[in-house]
C-alpha positions as CSV (number, residue, x, y, z in Angstrom):
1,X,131.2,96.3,61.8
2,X,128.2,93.4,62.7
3,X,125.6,95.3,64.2
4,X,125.7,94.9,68.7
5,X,123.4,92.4,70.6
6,X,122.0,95.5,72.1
7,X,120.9,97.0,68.7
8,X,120.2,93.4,67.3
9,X,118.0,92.9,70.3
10,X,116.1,96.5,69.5
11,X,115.6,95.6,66.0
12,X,114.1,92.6,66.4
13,X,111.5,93.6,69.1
14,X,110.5,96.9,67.1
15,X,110.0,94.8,63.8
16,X,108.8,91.3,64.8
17,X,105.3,92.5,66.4
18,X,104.8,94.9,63.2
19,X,105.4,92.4,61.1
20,X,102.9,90.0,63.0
21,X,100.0,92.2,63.0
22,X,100.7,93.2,58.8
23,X,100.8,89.3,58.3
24,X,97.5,88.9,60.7
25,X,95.7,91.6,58.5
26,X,96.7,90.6,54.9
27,X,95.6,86.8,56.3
28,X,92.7,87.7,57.7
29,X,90.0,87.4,54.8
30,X,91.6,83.5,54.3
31,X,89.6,82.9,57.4
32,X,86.4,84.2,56.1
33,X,85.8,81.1,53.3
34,X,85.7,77.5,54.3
35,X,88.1,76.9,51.2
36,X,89.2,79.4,48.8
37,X,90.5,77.2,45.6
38,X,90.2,73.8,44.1
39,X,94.1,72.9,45.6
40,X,93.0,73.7,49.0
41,X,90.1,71.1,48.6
42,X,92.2,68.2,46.8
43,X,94.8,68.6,49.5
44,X,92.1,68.1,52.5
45,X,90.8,65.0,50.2
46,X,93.8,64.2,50.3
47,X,94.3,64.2,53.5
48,X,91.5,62.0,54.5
49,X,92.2,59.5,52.2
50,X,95.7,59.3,54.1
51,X,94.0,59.0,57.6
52,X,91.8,56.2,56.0
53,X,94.9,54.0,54.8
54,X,95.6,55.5,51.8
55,X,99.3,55.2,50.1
56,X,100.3,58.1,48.6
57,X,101.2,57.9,44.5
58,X,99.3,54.4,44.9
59,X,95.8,54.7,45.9
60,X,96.0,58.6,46.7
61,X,97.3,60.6,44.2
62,X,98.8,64.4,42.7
63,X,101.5,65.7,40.9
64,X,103.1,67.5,43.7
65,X,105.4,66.5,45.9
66,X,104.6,64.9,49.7
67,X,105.5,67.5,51.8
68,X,102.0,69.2,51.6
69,X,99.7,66.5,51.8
70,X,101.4,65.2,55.3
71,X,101.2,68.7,56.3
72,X,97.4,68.7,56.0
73,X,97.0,65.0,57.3
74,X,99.0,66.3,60.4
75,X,96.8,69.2,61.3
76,X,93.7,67.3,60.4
77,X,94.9,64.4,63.1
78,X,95.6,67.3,66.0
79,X,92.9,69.4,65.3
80,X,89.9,67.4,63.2
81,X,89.3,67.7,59.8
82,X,85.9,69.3,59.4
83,X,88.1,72.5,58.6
84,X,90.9,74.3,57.0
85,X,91.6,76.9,60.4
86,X,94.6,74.9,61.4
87,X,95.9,75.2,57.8
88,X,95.2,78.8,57.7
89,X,97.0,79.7,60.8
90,X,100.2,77.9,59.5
91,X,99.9,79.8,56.0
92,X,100.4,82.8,58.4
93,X,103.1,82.4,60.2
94,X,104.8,80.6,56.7
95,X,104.6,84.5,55.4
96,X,105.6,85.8,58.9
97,X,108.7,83.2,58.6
98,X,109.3,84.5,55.4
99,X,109.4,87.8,55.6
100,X,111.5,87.3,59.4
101,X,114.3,85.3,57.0
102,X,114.1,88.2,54.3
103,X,114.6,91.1,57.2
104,X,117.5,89.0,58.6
105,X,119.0,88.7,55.2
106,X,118.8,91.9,54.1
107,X,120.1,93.8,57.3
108,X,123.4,91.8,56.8
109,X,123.7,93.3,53.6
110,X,122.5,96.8,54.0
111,X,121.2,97.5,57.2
112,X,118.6,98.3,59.7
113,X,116.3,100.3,56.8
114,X,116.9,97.8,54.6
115,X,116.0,94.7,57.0
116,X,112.8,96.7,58.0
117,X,111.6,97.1,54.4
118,X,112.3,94.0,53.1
119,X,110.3,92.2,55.7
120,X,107.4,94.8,55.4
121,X,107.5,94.8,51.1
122,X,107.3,90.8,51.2
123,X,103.8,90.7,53.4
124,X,102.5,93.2,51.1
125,X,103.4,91.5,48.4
126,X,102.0,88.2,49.3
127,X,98.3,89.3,48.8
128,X,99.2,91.2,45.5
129,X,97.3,88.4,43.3
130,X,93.5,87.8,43.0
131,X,92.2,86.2,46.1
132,X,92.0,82.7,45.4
133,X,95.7,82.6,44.1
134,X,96.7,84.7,48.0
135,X,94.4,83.5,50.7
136,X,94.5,79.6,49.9
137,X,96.9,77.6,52.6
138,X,98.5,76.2,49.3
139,X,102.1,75.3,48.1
140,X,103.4,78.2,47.0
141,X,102.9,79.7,50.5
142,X,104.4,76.9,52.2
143,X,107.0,76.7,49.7
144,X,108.5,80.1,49.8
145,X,109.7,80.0,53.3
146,X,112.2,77.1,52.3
147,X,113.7,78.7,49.5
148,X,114.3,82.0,51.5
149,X,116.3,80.1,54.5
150,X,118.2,78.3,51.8
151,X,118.8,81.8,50.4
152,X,119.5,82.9,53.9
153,X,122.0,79.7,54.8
154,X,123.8,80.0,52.1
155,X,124.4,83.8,52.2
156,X,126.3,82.9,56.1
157,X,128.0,79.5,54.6
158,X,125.8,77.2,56.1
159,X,125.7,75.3,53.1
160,X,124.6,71.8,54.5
161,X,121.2,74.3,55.6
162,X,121.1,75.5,52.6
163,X,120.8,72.3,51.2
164,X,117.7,71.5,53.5
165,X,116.2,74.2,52.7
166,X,116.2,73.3,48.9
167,X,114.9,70.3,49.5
168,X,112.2,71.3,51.7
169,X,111.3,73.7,48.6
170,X,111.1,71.0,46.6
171,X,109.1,68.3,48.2
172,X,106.6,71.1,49.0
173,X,106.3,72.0,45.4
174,X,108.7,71.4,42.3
175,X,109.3,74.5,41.1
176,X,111.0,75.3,44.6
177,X,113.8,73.9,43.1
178,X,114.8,76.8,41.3
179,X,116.5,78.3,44.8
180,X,119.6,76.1,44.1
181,X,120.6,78.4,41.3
182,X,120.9,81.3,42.9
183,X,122.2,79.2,46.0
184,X,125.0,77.5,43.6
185,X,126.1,81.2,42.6
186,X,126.5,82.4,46.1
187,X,128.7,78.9,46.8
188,X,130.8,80.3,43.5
189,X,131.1,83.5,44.2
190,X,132.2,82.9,47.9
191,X,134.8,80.0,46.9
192,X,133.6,77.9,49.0
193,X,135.6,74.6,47.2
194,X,134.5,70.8,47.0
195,X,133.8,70.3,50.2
196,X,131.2,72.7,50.5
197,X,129.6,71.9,47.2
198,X,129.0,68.3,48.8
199,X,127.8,69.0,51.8
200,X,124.8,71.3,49.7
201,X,124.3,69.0,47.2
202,X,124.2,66.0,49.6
203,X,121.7,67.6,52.0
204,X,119.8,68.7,49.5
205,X,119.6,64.9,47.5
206,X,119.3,62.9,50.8
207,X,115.8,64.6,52.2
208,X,114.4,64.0,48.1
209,X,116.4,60.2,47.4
210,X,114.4,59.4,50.7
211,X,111.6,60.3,49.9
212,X,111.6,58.1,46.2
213,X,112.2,55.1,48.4
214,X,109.5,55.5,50.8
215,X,107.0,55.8,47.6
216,X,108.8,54.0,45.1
217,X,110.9,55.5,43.0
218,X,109.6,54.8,39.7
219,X,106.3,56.0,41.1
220,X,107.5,59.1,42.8
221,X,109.3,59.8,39.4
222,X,106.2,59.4,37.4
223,X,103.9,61.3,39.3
224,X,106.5,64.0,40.1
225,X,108.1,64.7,36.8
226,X,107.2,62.2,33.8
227,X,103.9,61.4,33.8
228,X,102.9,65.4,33.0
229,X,104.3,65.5,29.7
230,X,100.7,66.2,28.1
231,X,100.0,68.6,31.0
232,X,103.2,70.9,30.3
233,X,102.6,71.2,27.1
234,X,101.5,74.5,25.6
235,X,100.3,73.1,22.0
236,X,97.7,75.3,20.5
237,X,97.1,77.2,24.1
238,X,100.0,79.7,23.7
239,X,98.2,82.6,23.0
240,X,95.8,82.0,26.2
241,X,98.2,81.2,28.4
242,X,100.8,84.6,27.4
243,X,97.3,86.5,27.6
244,X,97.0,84.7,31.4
245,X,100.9,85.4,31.9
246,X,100.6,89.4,31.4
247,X,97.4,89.9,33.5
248,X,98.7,87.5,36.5
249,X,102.1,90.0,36.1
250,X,100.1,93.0,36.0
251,X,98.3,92.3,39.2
252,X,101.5,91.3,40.8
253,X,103.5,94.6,39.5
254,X,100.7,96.9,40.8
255,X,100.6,94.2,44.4
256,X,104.7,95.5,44.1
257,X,104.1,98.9,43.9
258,X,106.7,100.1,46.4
259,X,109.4,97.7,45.0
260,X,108.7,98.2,41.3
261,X,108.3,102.5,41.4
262,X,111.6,102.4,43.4
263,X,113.5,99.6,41.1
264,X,112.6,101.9,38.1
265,X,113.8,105.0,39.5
266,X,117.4,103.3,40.9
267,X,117.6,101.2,37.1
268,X,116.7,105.1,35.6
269,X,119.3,106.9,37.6
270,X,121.6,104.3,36.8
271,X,122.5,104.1,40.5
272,X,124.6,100.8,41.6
273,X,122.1,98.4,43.6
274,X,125.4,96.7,45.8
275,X,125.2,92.9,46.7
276,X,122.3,92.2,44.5
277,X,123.9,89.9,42.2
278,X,122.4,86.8,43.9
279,X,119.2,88.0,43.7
280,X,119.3,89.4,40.5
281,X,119.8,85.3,39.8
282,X,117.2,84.1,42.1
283,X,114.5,86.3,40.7
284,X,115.5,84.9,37.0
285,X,115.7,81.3,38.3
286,X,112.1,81.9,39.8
287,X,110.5,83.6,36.5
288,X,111.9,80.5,34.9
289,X,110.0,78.9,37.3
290,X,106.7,80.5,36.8
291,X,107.1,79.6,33.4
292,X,108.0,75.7,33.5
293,X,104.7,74.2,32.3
294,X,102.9,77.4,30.4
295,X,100.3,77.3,32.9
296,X,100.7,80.9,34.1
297,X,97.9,80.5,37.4
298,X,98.2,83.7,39.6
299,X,99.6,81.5,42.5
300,X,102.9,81.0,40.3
301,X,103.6,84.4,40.6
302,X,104.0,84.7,44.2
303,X,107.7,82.9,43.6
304,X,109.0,86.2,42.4
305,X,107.8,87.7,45.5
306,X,111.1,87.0,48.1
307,X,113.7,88.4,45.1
308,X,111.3,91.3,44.6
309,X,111.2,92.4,48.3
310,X,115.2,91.8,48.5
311,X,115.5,94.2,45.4
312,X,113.2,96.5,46.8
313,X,114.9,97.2,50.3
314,X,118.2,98.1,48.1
315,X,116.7,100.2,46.0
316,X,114.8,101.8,48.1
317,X,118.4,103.0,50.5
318,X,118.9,105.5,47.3
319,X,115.4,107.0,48.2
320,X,114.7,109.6,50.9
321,X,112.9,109.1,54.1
322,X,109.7,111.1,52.7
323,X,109.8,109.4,49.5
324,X,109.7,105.8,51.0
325,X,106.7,106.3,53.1
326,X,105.1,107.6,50.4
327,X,105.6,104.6,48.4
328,X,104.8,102.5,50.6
329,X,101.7,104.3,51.8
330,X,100.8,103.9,48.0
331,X,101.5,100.1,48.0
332,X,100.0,99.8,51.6
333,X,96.7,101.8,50.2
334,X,96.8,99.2,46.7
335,X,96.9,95.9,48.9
336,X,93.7,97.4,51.3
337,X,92.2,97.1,47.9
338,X,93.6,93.5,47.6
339,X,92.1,92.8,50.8
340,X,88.4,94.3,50.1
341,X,88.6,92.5,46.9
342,X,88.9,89.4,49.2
343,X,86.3,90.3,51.5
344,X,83.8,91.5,49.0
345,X,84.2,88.9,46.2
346,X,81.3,87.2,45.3
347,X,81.2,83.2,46.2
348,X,79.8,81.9,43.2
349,X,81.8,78.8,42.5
350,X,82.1,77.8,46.5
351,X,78.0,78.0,46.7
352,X,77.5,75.8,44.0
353,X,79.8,73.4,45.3
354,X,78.6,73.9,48.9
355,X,74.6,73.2,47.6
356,X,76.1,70.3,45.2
357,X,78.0,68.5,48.9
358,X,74.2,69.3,50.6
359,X,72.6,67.4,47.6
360,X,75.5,64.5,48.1
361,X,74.9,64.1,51.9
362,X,70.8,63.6,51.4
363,X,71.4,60.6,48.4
364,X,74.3,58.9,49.7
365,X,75.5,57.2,53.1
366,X,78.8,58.5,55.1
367,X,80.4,55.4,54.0
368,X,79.1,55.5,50.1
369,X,81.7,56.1,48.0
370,X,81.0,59.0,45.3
371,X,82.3,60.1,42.0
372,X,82.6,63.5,40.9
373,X,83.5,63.8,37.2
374,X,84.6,67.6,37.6
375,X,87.9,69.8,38.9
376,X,86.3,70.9,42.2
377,X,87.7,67.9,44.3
378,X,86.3,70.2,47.5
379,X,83.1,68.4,46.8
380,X,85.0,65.6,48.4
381,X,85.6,67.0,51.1
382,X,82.4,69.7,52.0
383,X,80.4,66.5,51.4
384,X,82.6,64.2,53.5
385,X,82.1,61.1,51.1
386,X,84.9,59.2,49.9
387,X,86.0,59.7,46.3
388,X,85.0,56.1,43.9
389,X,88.7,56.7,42.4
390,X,92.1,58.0,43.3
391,X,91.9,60.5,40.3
392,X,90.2,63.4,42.4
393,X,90.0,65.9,39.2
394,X,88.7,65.0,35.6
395,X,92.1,66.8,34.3
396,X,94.2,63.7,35.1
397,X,91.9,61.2,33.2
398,X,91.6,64.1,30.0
399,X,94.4,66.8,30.8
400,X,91.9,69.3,31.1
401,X,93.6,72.5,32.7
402,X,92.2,76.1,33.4
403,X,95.4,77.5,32.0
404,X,95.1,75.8,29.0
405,X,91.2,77.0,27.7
406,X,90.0,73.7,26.6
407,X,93.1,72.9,24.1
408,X,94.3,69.0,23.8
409,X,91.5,67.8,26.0
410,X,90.6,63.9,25.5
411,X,90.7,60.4,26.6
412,X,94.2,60.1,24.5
413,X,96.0,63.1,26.1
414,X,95.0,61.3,29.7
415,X,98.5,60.1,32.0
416,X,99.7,56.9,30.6
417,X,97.7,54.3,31.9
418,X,95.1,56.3,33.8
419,X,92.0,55.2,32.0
420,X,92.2,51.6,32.3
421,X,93.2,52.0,35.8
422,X,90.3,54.1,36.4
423,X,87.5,51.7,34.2
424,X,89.2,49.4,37.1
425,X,88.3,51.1,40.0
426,X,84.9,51.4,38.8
427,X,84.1,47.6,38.1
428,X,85.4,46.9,41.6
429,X,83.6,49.0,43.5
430,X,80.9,51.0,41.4
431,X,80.1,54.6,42.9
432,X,76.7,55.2,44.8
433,X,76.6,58.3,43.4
434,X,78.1,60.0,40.1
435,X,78.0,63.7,39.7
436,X,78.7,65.4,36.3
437,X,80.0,68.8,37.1
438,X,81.5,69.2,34.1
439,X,78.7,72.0,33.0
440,X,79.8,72.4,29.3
441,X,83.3,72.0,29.0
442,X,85.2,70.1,26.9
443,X,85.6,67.1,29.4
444,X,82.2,66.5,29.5
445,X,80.9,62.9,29.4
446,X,79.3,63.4,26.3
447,X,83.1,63.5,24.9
448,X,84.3,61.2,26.5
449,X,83.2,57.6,25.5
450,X,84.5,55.3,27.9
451,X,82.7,57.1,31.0
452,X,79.5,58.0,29.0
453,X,79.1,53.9,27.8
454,X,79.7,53.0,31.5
455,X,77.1,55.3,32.8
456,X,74.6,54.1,30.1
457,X,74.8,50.6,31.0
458,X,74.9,51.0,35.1
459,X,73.0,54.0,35.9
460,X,70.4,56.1,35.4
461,X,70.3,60.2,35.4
462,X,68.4,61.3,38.2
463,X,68.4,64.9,39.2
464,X,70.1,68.5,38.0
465,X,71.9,70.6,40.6
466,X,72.6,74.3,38.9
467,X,73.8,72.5,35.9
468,X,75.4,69.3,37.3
469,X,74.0,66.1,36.3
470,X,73.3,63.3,38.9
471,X,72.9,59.8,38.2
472,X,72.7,56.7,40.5
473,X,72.9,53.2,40.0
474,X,70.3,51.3,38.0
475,X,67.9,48.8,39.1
C-alpha cells in the first residue's frame, strides 16, 4: 500500500531540514578557500572569457561539455565574478537535491528507514575523498543530481524525464552518460515497449543534438570526444594510475563506512538485498565510468556515490536499530575527520598561485593579456588578466596530466592542430607577460622547442616567483 499524504507529509518535514543542515556542515569548509582545485579556476576563466565575447569550443575552450561553463557565467552575471560563493551555495543544494531524489527513491522501494538512510549515507559520502576532489563546485557535483532524477524518473515510468535527466548528466560531464544503462534496464525490466524506448532516447538525444548545432558539430565532437585520444591513453602510466585507482577507492571505502560494513555483512549472511537489481547495474555502469580514460582523480569516485547510498539503505533494513546507529555514528565520526582534514589542510599550492596573481597585477595592465605556461589556470582568474590563448592549461598543448606522472608528455602528443593554432595566437597578439610555472616538470619550456625559440627571440627573463619564471617582452 503507497504510503498516505499524512505520513508522506511527516516524512518529508522530519528529513528535509536534517538533511539541510548535514549538507550545510559537510559544505561548509568549501567556503573557507577562494578556490579549492585547478577545475574550479579554469571554469571561472572560463567564464569570463564568455562574458567578454568569447565562443565556446572556438576561442574559449575544455573537454567537457557546456552545461558547466554557462553555469558559472550565469552566477558570475547575477552576483559578480570576483568570487566562487554563488558557486558554492549551488554545489550545496546539488548534494541536498541529490540526496532528496535518493530518499524519494528509496522509500518507494523499501520504506521510511530506508528513504531516511539513503538520503543521510549519500551527504556523508560526498566528502569521503581528499578535500580538493569534495569541496570544489565542480562537475561531478553538479553532475550527480541528473543522473539520480533520471534514476528516479525512470523507476515511476516517466521515461521522457528520464531522458532529461541523462542528458543533463551528460552536457555537465561525459561520464554522466553512464546513467542510461541502468535506466535502459529499468525500461526492460518494466516492459515498457517502443514507445517508451523513444520517448527516452529522444529526450535524451534532442537536449545533446542541440547543443552540437549551437557549437558546431564537428567542433563539439572534437572537443567532446575525439580530440582526447592522446589524453585517454594509459601507455606506460598504468602502474601509476592503478596505484592512484586503489588509494582514491580506499579513501572512498573508508568515506562509505556505514554502506560498505553493512553491504559485507548482508553479502556474508547471504541475505537477499530485494529491488536492487538496477542499482546493482548503475553502480557497474559508473565504475566503468571512473575508469574511461585511466585517469583515476579522486573526484571520479564520487559517481559511485548515489548506487552506494541506494545499496546501503537495503542492506542496512537487515540490521537492527542499535546496530545502524552505530554504523553510522562510525561513518559520521570518519567524515568529521574528512571535514578537519579540509579545514586544517595546508594551502600550499593556492599561496603560491595567490603571490604569483599579486606579482601579475604589479607588471601588467587590467587589459594586458598574459600567458601562463602551467596547469593552474586559477592564475587567470586570482589575477584578473585575460589569458594570451584559448588553451588555459599547458596539458592541451603537451598532454601533460596529473594522473598520468609525466608519461607521453610532448609537442607531438599535443590535440591535433593545437600548436600551430597556438604559435598563431601568439604572433597576433604577443603576451605582456609570460609566466613559466612549470617548476620542473616535464612540460617545461626547456622541452619544448617551439615555446622556448619564441621566448628567446621576443622576450627576456625577468624575475623568479617561488620557482616560476617571468619573462616580458624585449626591447
Amino acid at each position: 500500500m503507497p504510503p498516505s499524504r499524512t505520513s508522506t507529509a511527516r516524512f518529508w518535514r522530519l528529513l528535509l531540514p536534517a538533511l539541510a543542515l548535514l549538507t550545510a556542515a559537510t559544505r561548509l569548509p568549501s567556503f573557507t578557500r577562494p578556490l579549492w582545485n585547478p577545475d574550479e579556476g579554469f571554469l571561472a576563466t572560463q567564464a569570463r572569457q564568455l562574458a567578454a565575447g568569447g565562443v565556446l569550443y572556438d576561442s574559449v575552450v575544455d573537454r567537457k561539455p557546456p552545461l558547466l561553463p554557462w553555469l558559472y557565467r550565469g552566477a558570475f552575471a547575477l552576483f559578480g565574478d570576483g568570487s566562487l560563493w554563488p558557486l558554492k551555495v549551488a554545489a550545496a543544494v546539488a548534494v541536498l537535491a541529490g540526496a532528496v531524489l535518493l530518499a524519494s527513491l528509496a522509500r518507494r522501494r523499501w520504506g521510511d528507514r530506508a528513504g531516511r538512510l539513503a538520503g543521510i549515507c549519500y551527504v556523508l559520502a560526498s566528502v569521503g575523498l581528499v578535500p580538493e576532489d569534495t569541496q570544489a563546485a565542480t562537475f561531478e557535483v553538479f553532475m550527480l543530481p541528473w543522473t539520480v532524477l533520471a534514476m528516479w524518473c525512470a523507476d515511476r515510468g516517466r521515461w521522457a524525464c528520464a531522458g532529461l535527466g541523462v542528458a543533463g548528466a551528460l552536457l555537465t560531464k561525459q561520464t554522466g552518460g553512464a546513467v542510461l544503462v541502468p535506466v535502459l534496464w529499468l525500461l526492460w525490466q518494466s516492459r515498457g515497449g517502443w514507445w517508451s524506448a523513444v520517448r527516452l532516447l529522444g529526450a535524451t538525444a534532442l537536449p545533446v543534438l542541440a547543443a552540437a548545432l549551437a557549437y558546431g558539430p564537428g567542433r563539439f565532437v572534437y572537443w567532446m570526444a575525439t580530440g582526447s585520444s592522446s589524453y585517454v591513453s594509459a601507455d606506460g602510466a598504468l602502474g601509476h594510475a592503478l596505484g592512484r585507482a586503489l588509494a582514491n577507492f580506499g579513501l572512498l571505502a573508508l568515506g562509505c563506512t556505514a554502506p560498505v560494513l553493512a553491504l559485507l555483512y548482508v553479502l556474508r549472511s547471504r541475505r537477499p538485498l530485494t529491488q536492487t537489481a538496477d542499482v546493482w547495474v548503475w553502480l557497474a555502469a559508473s565504475a566503468a565510468a571512473v575508469t574511461v580514460g585511466f585517469q583515476f582523480f579522486g573526484h571520479y569516485f564520487l559517481q559511485l556515490t548515489p548506487a552506494l547510498a541506494l545499496l546501503a539503505a537495503a542492506a542496512l533494513q537487515h540490521l537492527s536499530t542499535r546496530t545502524v546507529i552505530a554504523l553510522l555514528a562510525a561513518n559520521a565520526l570518519v567524515t568529521t575527520g574528512f571535514l578537519v582534514w579540509a579545514l586544517l589542510a595546508p594551502r600550499g599550492e593556492l599561496g603560491h598561485q595567490q603571490r604569483l596573481a599579486a606579482e601579475i597585477r604589479a607588471r601588467t595592465a587590467p587589459t594586458d593579456r598574459v600567458l601562463l605556461w602551467g596547469m593552474h589556470p586559477e592564475g587567470y582568474w586570482l589575477a584578473d588578466r585575460p589569458p594570451a590563448s584559448r588553451y588555459l592549461t599547458a596539458g592541451f598543448l603537451t598532454n601533460f596530466s596529473g594522473g598520468r606522472g609525466g608519461v607521453r608528455v610532448g609537442e607531438k602528443y599535443a590535440m591535433e592542430g593545437a600548436w600551430p593554432y597556438f604559435r598563431g595566437e601568439l604572433d597576433r597578439r604577443p603576451p605582456a607577460l609570460v609566466v613559466d610555472d612549470s617548476r620542473g616538470k616535464p612540460y617545461g619550456v626547456e622541452h619544448t622547442p617551439t615555446l622556448r625559440v619564441f621566448l628567446s627571440r621576443h622576450y627576456e627573463r625577468v624575475d623568479t616567483v617561488n620557482g616560476a619564471v617571468l619573462y616580458v617582452r624585449s626591447g
